[in-house]
Backbone bond lengths (Angstrom), bond angles and torsions (degrees), N, CA, C in turn:
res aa  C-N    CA-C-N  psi(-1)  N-CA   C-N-CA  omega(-1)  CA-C   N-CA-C  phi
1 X - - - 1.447 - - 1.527 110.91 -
2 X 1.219 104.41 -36.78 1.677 103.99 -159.74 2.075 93.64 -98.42
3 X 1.380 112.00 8.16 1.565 108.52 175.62 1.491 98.38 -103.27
4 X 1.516 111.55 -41.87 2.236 94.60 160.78 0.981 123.77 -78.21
5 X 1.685 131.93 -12.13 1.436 107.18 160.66 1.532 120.41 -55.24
6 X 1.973 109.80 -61.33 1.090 101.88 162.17 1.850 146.55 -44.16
7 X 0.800 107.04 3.16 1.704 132.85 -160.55 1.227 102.86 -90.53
8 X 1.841 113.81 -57.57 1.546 140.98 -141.66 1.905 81.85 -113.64
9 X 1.272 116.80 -9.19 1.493 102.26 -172.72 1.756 87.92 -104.35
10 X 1.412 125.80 -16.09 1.526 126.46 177.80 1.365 111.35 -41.68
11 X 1.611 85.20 -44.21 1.830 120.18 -142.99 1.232 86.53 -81.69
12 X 0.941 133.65 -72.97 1.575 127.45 168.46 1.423 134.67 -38.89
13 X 1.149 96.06 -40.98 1.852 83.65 157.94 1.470 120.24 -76.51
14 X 1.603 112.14 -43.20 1.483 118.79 168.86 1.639 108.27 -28.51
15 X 1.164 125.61 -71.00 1.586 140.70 170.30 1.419 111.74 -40.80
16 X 1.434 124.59 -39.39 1.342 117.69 162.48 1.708 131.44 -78.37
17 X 0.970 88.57 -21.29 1.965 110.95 164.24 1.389 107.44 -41.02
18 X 1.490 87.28 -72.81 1.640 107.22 -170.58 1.788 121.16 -49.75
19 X 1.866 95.23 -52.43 1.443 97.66 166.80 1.071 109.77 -61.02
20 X 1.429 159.88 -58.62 1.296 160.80 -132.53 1.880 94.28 -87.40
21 X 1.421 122.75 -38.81 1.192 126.16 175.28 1.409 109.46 -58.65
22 X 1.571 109.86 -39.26 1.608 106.45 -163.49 1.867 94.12 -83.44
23 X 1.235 121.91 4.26 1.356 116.95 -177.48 1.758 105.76 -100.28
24 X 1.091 92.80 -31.60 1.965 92.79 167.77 1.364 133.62 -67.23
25 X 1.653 85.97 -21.57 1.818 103.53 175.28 1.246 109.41 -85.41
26 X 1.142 96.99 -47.22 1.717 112.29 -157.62 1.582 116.26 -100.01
27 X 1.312 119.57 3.54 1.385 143.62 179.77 1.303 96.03 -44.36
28 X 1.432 122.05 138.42 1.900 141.39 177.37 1.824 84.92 -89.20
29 X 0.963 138.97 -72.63 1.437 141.64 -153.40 1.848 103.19 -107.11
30 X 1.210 107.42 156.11 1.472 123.14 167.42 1.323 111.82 -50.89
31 X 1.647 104.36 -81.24 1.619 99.45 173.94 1.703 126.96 -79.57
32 X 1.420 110.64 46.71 1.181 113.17 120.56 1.086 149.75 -117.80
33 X 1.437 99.02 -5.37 1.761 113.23 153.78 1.281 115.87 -59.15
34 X 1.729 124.20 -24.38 1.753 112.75 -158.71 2.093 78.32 -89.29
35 X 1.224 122.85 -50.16 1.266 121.69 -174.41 1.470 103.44 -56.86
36 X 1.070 133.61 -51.90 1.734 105.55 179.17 1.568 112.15 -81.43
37 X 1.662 116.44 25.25 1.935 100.27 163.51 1.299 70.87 -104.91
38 X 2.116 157.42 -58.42 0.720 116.76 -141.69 1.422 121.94 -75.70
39 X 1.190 122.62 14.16 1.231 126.06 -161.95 1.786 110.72 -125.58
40 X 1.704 104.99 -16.38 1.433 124.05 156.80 1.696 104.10 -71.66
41 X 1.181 136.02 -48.83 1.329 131.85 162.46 1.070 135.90 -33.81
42 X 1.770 101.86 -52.16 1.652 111.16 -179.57 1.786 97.89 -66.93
43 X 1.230 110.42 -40.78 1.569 120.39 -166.80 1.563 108.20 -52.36
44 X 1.305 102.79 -54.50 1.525 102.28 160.48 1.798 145.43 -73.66
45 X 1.083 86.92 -23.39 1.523 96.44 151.64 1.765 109.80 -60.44
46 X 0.728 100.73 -41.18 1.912 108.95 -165.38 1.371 93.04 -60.27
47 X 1.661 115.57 -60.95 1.243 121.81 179.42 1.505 133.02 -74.22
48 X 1.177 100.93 4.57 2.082 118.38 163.25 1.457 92.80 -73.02
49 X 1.425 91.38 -62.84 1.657 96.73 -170.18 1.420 120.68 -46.93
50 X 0.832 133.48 -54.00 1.880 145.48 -175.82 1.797 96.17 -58.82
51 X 1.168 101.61 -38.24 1.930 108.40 -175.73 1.326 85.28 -82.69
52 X 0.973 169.23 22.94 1.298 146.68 -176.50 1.592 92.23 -139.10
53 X 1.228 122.00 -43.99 1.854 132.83 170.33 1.562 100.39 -57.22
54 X 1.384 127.07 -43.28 1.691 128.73 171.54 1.197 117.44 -67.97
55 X 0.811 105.97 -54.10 1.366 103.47 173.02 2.078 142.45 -98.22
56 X 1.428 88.46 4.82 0.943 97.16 150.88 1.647 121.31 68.63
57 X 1.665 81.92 31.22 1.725 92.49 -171.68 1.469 101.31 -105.62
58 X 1.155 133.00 150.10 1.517 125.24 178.80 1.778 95.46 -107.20
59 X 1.497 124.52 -16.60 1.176 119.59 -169.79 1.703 109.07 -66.94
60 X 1.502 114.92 -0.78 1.364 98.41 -153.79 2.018 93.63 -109.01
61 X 1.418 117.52 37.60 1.253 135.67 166.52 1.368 120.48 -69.94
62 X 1.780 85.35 -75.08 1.204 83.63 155.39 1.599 152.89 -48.51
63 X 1.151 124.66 -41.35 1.217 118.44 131.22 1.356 142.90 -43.36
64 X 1.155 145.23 -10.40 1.232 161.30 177.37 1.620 87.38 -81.07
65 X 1.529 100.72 -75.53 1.497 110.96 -163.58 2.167 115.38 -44.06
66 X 1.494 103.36 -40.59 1.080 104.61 166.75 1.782 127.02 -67.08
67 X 1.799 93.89 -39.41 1.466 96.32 -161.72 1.869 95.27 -66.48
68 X 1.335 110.16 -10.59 1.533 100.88 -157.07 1.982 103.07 -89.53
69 X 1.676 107.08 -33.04 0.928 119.77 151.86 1.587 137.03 -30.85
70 X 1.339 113.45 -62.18 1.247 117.26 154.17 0.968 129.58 -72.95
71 X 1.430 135.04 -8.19 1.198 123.77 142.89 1.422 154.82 -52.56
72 X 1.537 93.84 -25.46 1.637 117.97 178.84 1.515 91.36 -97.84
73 X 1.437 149.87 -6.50 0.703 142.54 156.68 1.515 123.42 -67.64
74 X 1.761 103.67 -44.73 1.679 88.05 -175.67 1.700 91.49 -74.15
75 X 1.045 119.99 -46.15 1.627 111.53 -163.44 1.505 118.81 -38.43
76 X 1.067 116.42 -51.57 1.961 138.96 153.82 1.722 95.00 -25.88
77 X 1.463 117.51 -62.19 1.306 133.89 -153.78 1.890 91.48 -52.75
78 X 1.701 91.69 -72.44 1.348 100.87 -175.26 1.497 132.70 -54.20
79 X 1.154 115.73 -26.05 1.203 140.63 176.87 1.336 93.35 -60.31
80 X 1.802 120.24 -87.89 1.228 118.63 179.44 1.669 124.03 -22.36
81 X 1.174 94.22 -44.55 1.789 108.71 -179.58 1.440 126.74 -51.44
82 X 1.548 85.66 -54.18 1.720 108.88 156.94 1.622 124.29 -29.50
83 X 1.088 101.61 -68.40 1.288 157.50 -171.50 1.941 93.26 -48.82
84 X 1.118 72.42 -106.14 2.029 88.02 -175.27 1.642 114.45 -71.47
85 X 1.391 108.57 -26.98 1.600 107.17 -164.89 1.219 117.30 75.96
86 X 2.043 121.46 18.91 1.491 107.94 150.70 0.998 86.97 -170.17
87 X 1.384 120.63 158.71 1.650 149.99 159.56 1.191 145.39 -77.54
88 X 1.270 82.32 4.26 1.802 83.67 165.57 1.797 100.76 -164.72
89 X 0.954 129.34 105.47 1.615 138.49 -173.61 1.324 104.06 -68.24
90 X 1.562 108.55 112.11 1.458 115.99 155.24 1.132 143.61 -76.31
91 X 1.985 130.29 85.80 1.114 96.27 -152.12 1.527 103.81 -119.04
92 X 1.549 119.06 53.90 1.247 151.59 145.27 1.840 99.57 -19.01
93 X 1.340 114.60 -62.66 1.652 137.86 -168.87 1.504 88.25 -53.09
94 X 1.284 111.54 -69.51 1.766 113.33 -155.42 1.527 103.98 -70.02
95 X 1.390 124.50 -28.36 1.203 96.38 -172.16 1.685 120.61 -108.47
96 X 1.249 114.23 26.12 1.263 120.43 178.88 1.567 94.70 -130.37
């Protein structure tokens, strides 16, 4: 019972993947492309997890823990980008 809930809950995130994918492509504005990867991220995290509850691997944490890491990283990234229009401030100019 509790391997088709998880199964039918795959499937459901699987289906939200996809939409959230067709929103990164197909996004009208910037920041709603950075909001549907951060939210394609969480989606997949969700779905490490459920693969990792099926199968019964505990190794796949660690990964979670990283993949989720870099995720809030690019999102930060893009945001900033948004934001200022660059990623890394040169301030070479001001101090010479």
């Amino acid at each position: 019972m509790l391997e088709l809930l998880l199964k039918g809950a795959l499937l459901l995130f699987s289906i939200s993947i996809a939409l959230f994918l067709y929103r990164v492509i197909k996004g009208p504005t910037v920041p709603d492309r950075v909001l549907a990867m951060d939210t394609l991220g969480i989606n997949l995290l969700a779905a490490m997890a459920i693969l990792s509850v099926l199968h019964k691997a505990y190794a796949f944490s660690e990964v979670i823990l990283l993949f989720g890491i870099l995720s809030f990283i690019g999102t930060v990234a893009f945001s900033k980008f948004i934001e200022r229009g660059v990623l890394i401030d040169d301030d070479c100019e001001k101090r010479g």
